[in-house]
N, CA, C and O atoms as a printed pandas DataFrame, in Angstrom:
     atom_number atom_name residue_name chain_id  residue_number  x_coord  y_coord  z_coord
0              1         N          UNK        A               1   73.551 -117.284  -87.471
1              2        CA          UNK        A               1   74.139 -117.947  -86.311
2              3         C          UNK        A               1   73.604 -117.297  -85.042
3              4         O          UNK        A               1   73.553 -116.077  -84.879
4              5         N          UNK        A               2   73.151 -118.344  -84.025
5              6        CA          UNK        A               2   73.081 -117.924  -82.682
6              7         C          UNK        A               2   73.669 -117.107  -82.346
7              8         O          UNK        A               2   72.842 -116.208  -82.192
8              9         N          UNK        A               3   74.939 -116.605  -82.007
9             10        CA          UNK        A               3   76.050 -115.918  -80.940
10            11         C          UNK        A               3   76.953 -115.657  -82.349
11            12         O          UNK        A               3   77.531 -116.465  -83.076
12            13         N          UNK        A               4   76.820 -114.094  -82.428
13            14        CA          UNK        A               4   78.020 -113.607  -83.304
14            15         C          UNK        A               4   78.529 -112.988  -82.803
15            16         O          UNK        A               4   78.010 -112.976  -81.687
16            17         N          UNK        A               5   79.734 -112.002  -82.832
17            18        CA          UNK        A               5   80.687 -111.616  -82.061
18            19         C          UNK        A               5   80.439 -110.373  -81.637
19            20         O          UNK        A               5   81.073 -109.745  -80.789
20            21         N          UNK        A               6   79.200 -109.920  -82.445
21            22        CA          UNK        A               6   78.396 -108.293  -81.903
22            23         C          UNK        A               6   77.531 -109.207  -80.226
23            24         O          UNK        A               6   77.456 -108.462  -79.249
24            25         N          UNK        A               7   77.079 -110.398  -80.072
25            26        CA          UNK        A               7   76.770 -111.084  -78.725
26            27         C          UNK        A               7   77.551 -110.933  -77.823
27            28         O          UNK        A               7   77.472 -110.355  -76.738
28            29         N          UNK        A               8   78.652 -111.720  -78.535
29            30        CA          UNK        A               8   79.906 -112.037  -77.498
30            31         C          UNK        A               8   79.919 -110.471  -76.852
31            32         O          UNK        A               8   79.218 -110.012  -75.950
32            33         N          UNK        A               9   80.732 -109.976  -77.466
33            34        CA          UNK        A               9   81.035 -108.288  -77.020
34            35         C          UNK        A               9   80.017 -107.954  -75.666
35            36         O          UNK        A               9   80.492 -107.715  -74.556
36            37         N          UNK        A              10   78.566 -107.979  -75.943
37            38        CA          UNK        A              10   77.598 -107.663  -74.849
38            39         C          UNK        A              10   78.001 -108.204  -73.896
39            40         O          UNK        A              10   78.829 -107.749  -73.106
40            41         N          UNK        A              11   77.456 -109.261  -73.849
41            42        CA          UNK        A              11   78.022 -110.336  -72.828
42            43         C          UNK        A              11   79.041 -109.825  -71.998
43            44         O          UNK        A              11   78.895 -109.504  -70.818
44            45         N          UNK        A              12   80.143 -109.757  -72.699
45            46        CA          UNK        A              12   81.498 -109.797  -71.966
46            47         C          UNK        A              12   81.244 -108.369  -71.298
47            48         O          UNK        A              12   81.556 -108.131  -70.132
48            49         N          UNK        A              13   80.452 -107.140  -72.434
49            50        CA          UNK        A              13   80.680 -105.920  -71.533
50            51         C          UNK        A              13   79.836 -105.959  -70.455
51            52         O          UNK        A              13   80.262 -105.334  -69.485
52            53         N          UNK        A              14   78.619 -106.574  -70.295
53            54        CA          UNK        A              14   77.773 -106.725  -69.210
54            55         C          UNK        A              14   78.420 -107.187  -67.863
55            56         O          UNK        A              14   78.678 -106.588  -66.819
56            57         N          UNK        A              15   78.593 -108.549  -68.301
57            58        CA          UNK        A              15   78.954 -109.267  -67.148
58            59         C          UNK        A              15   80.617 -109.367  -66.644
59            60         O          UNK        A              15   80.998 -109.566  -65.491
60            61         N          UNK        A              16   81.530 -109.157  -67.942
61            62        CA          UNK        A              16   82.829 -109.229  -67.424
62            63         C          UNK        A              16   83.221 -107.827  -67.117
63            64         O          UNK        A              16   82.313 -107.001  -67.028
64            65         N          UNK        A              17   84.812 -107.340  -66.892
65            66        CA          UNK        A              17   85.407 -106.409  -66.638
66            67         C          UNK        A              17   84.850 -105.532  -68.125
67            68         O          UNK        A              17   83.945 -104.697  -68.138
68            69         N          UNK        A              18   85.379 -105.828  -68.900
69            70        CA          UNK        A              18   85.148 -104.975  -70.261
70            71         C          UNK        A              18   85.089 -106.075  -71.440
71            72         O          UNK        A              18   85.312 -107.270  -71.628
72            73         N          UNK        A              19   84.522 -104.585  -72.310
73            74        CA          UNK        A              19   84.427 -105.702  -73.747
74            75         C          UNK        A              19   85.361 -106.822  -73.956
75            76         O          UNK        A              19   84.971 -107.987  -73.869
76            77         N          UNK        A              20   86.888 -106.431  -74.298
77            78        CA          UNK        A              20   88.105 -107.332  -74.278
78            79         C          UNK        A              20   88.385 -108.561  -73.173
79            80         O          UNK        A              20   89.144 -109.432  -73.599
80            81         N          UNK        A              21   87.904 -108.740  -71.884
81            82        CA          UNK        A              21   88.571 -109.487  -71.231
82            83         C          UNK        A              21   87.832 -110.354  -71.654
83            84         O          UNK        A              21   86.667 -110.134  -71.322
84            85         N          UNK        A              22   88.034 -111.738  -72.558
85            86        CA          UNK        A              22   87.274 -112.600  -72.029
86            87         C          UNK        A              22   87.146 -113.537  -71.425
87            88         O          UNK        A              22   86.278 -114.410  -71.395
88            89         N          UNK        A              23   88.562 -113.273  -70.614
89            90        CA          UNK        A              23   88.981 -114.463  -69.512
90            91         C          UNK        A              23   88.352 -114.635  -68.321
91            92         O          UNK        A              23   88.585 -115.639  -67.648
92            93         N          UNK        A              24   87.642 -113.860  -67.990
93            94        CA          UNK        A              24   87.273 -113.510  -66.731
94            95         C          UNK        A              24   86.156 -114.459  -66.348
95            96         O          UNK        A              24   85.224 -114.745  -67.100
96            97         N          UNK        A              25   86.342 -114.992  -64.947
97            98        CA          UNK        A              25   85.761 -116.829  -64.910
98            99         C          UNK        A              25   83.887 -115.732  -64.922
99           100         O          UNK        A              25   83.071 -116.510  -65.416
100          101         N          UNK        A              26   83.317 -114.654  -64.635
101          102        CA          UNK        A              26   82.441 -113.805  -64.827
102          103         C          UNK        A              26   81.782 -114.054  -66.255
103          104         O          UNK        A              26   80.655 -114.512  -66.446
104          105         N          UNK        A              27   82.595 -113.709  -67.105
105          106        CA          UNK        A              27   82.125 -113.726  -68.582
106          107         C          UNK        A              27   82.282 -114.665  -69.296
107          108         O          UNK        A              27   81.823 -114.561  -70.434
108          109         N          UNK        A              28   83.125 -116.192  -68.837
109          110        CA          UNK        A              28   82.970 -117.495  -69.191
110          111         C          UNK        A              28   81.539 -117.764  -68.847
111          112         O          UNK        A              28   80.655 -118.064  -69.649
112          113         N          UNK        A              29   81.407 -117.597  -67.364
113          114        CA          UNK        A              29   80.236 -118.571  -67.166
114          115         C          UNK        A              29   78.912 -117.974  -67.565
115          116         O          UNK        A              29   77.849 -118.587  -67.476
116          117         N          UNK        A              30   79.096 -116.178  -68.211
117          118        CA          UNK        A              30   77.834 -115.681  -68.818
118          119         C          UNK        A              30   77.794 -116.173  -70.401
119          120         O          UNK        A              30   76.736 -116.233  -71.028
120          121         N          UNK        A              31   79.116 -116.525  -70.980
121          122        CA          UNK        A              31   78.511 -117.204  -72.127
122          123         C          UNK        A              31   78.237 -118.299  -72.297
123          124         O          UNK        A              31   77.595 -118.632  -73.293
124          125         N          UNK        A              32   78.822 -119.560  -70.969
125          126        CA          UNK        A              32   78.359 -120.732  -71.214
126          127         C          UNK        A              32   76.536 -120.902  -71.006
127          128         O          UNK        A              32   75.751 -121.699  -71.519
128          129         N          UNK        A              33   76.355 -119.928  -70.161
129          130        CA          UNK        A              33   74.357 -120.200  -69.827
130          131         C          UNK        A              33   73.866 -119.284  -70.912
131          132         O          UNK        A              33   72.661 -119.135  -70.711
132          133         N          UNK        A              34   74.336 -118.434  -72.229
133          134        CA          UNK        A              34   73.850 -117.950  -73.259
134          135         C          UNK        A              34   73.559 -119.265  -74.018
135          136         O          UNK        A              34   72.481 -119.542  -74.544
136          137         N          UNK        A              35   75.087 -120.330  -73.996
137          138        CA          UNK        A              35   74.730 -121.314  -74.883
138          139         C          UNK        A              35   74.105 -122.288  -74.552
139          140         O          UNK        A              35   73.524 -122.982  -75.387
140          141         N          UNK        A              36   74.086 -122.634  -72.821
141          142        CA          UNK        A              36   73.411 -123.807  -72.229
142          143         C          UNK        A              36   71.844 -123.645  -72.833
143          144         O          UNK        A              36   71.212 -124.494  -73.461
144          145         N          UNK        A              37   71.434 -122.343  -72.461
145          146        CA          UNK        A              37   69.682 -121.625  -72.906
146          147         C          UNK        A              37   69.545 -122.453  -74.292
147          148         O          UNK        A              37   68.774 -123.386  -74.518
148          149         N          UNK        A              38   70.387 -121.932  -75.057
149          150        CA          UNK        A              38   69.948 -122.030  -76.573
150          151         C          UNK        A              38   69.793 -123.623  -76.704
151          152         O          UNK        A              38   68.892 -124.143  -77.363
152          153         N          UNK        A              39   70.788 -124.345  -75.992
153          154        CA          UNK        A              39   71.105 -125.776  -76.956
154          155         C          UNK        A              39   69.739 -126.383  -75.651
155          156         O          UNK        A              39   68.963 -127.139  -76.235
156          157         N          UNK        A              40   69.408 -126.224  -74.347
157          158        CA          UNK        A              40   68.120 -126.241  -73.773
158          159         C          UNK        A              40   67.083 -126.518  -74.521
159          160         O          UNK        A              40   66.454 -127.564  -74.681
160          161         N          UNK        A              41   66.919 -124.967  -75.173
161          162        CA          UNK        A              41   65.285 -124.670  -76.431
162          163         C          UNK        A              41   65.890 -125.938  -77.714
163          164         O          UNK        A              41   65.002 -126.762  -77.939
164          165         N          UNK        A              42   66.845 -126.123  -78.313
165          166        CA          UNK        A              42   66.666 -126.919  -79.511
166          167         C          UNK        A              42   66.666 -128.121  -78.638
167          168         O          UNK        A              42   66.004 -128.832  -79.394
168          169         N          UNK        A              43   66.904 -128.864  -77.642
169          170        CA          UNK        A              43   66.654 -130.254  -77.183
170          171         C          UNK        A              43   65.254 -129.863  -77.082
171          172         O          UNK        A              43   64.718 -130.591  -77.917
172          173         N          UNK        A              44   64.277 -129.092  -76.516
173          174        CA          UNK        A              44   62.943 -129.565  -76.826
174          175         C          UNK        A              44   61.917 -129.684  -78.021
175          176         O          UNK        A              44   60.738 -130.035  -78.039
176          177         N          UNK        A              45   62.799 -129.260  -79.033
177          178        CA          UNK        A              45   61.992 -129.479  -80.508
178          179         C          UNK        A              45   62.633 -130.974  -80.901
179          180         O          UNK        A              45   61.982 -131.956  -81.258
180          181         N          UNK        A              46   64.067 -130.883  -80.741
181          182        CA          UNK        A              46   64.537 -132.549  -81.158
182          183         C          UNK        A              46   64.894 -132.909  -80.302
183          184         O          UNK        A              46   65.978 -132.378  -80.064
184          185         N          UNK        A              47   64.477 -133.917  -79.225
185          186        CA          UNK        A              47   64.674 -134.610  -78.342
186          187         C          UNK        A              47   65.655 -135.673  -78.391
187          188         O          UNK        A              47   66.150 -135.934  -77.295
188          189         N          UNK        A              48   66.238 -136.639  -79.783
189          190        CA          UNK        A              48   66.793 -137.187  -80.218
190          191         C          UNK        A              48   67.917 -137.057  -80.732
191          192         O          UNK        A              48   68.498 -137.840  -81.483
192          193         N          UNK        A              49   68.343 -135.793  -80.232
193          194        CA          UNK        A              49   69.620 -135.239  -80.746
194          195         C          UNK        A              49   70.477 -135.710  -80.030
195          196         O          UNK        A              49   70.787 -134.763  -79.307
196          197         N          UNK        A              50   71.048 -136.524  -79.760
197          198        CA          UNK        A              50   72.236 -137.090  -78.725
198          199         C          UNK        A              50   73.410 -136.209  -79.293
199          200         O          UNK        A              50   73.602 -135.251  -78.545
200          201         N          UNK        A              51   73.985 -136.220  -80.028
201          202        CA          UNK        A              51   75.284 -134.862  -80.113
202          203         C          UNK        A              51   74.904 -133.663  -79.451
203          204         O          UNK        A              51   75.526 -133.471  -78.406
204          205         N          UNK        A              52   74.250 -132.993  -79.688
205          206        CA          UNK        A              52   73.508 -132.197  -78.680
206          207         C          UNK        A              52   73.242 -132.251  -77.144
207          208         O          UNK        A              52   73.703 -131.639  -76.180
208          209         N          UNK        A              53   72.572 -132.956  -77.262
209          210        CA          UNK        A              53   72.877 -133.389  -75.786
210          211         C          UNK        A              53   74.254 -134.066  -74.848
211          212         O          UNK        A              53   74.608 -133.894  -73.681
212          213         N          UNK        A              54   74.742 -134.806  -75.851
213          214        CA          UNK        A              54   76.396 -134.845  -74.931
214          215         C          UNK        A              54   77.296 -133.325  -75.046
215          216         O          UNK        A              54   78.269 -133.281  -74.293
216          217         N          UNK        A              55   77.050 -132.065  -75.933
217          218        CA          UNK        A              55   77.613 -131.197  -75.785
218          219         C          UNK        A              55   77.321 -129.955  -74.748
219          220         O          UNK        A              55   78.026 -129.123  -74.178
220          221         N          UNK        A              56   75.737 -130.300  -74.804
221          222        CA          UNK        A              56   75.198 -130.085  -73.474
222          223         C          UNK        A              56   75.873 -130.005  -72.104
223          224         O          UNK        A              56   76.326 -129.055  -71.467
224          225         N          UNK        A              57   75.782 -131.444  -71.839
225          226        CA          UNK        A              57   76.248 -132.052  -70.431
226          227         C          UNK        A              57   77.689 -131.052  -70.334
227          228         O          UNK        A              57   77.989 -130.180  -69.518
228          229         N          UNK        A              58   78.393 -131.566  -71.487
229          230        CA          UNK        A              58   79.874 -130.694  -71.271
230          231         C          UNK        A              58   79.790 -129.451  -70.937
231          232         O          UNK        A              58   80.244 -128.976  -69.896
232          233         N          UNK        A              59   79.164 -128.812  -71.859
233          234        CA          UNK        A              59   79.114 -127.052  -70.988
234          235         C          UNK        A              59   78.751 -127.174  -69.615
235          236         O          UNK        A              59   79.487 -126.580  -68.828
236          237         N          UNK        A              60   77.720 -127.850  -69.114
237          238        CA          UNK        A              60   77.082 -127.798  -67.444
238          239         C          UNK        A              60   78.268 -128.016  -66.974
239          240         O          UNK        A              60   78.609 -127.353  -65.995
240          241         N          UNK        A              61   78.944 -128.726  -67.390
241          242        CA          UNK        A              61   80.212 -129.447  -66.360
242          243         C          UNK        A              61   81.258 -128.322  -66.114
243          244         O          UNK        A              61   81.672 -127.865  -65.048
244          245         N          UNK        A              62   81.626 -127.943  -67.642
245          246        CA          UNK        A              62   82.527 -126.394  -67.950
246          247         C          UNK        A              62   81.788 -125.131  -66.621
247          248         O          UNK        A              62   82.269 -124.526  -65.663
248          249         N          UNK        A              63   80.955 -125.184  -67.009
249          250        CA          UNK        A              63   80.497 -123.992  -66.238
250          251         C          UNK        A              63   79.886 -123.895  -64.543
251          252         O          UNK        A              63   79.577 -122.908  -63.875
252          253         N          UNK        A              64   79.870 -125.537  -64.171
253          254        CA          UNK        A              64   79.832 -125.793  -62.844
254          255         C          UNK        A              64   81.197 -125.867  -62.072
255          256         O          UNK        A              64   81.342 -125.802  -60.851
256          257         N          UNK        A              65   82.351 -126.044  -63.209
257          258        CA          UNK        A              65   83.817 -126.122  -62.768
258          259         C          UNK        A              65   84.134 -124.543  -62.627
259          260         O          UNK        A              65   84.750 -124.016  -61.701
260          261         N          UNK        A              66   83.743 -124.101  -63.416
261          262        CA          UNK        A              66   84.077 -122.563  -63.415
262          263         C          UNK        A              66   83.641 -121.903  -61.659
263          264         O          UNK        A              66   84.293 -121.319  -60.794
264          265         N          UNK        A              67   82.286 -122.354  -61.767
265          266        CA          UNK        A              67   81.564 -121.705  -60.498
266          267         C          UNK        A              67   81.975 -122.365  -58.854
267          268         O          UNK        A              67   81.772 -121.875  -57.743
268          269         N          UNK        A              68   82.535 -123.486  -59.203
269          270        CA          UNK        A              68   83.688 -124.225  -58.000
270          271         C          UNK        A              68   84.279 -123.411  -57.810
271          272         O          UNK        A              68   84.143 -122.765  -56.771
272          273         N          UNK        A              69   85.327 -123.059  -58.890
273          274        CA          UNK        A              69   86.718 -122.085  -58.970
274          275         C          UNK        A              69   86.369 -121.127  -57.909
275          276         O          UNK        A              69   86.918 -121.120  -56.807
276          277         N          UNK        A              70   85.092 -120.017  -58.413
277          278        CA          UNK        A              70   84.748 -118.996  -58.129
278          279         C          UNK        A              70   84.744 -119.012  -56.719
279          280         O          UNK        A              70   85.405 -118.408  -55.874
280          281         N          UNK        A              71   83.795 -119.891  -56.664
281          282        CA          UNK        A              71   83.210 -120.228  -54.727
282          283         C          UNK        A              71   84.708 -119.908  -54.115
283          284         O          UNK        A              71   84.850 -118.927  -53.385
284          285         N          UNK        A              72   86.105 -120.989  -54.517
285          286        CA          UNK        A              72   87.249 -120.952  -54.009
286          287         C          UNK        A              72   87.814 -119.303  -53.628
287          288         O          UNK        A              72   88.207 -118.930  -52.523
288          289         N          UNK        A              73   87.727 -118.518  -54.818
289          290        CA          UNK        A              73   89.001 -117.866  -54.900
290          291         C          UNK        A              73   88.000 -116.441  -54.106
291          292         O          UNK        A              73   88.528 -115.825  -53.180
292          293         N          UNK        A              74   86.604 -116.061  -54.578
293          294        CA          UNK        A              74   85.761 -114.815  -54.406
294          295         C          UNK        A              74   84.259 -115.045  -54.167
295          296         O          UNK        A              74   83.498 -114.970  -55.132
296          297         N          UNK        A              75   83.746 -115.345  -52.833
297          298        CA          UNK        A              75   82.602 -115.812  -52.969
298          299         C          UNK        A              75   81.906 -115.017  -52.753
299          300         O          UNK        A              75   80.808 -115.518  -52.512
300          301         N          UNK        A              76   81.886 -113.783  -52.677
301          302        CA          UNK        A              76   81.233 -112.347  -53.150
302          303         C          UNK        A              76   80.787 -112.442  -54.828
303          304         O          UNK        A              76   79.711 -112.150  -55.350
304          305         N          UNK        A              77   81.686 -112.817  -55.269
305          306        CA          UNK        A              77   82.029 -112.602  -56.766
306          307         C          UNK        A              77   80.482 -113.504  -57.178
307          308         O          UNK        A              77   79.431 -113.012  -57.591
308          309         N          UNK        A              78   80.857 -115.223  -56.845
309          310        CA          UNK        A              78   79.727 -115.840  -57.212
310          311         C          UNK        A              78   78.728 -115.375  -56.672
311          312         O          UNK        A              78   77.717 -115.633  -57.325
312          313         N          UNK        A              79   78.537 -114.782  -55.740
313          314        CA          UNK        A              79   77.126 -114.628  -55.362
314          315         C          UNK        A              79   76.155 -113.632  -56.100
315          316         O          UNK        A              79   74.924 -113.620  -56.120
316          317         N          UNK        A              80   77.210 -112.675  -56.792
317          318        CA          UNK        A              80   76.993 -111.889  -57.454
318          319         C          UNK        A              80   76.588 -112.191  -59.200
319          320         O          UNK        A              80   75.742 -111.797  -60.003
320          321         N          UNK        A              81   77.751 -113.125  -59.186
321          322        CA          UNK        A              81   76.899 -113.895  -61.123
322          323         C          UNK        A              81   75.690 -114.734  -60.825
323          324         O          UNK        A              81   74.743 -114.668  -61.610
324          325         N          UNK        A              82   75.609 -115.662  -59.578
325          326        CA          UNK        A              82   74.598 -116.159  -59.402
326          327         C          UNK        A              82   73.042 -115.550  -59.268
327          328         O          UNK        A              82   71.991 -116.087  -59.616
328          329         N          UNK        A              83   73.229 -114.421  -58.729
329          330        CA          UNK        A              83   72.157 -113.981  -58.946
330          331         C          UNK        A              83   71.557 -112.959  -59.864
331          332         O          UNK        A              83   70.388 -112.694  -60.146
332          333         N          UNK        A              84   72.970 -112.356  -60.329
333          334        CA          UNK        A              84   72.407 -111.622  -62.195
334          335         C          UNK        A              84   72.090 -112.889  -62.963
335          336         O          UNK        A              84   70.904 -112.683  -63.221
336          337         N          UNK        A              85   72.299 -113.736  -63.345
337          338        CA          UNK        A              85   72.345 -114.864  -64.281
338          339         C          UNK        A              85   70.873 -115.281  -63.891
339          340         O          UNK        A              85   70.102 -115.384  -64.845
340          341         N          UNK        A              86   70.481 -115.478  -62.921
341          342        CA          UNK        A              86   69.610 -116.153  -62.107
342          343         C          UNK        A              86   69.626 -117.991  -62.043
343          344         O          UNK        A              86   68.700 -118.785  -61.878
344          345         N          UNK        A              87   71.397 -118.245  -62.292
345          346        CA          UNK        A              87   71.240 -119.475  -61.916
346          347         C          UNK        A              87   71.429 -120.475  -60.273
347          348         O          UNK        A              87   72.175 -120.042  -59.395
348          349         N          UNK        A              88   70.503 -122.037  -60.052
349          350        CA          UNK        A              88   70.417 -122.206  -59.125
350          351         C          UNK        A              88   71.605 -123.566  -58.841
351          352         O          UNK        A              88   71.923 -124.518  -59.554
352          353         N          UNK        A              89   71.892 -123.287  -57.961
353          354        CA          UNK        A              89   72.744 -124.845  -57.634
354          355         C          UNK        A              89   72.083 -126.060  -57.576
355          356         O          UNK        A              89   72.710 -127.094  -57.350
């Protein structure tokens, strides 16, 4: 499997508060672009994957709602996942 829970753990210790939190809108939106990447690379070997690709769209949406939130509440905060992550608006 892609993402086993020795992943998760990184992740969360990297980018969130600590290993355990994984609430933190920080370490949501670092595992949704772990999985956006991956399901990315398999749409270009099968292009025809429509389940795939509608689960796709959903994470972008999950994780563009997340980064709304962020803008709202700490926009230090986003500016800060935005540019470890290196994602662009």
């Amino acid at each position: 499997m892609y993402l086993d829970s020795a992943k998760k753990k990184e992740l969360f210790e990297k980018y969130g508060k600590s290993a355990t939190n994984t609430g933190s809108a920080e370490s949501q939106i670092a595992l949704f672009t772990f999985r956006i990447s991956h399901l990315t690379e398999h749409l270009k070997v099968n292009h025809k994957d429509y389940a795939t690709e509608r689960s796709l769209k959903i994470l972008v949406g999950k994780r563009r709602r997340l980064l709304d939130y962020l803008i709202k509440i700490d926009i230090e905060r986003y500016r800060a996942i935005i540019k470890e992550l290196g994602i662009r608006k």
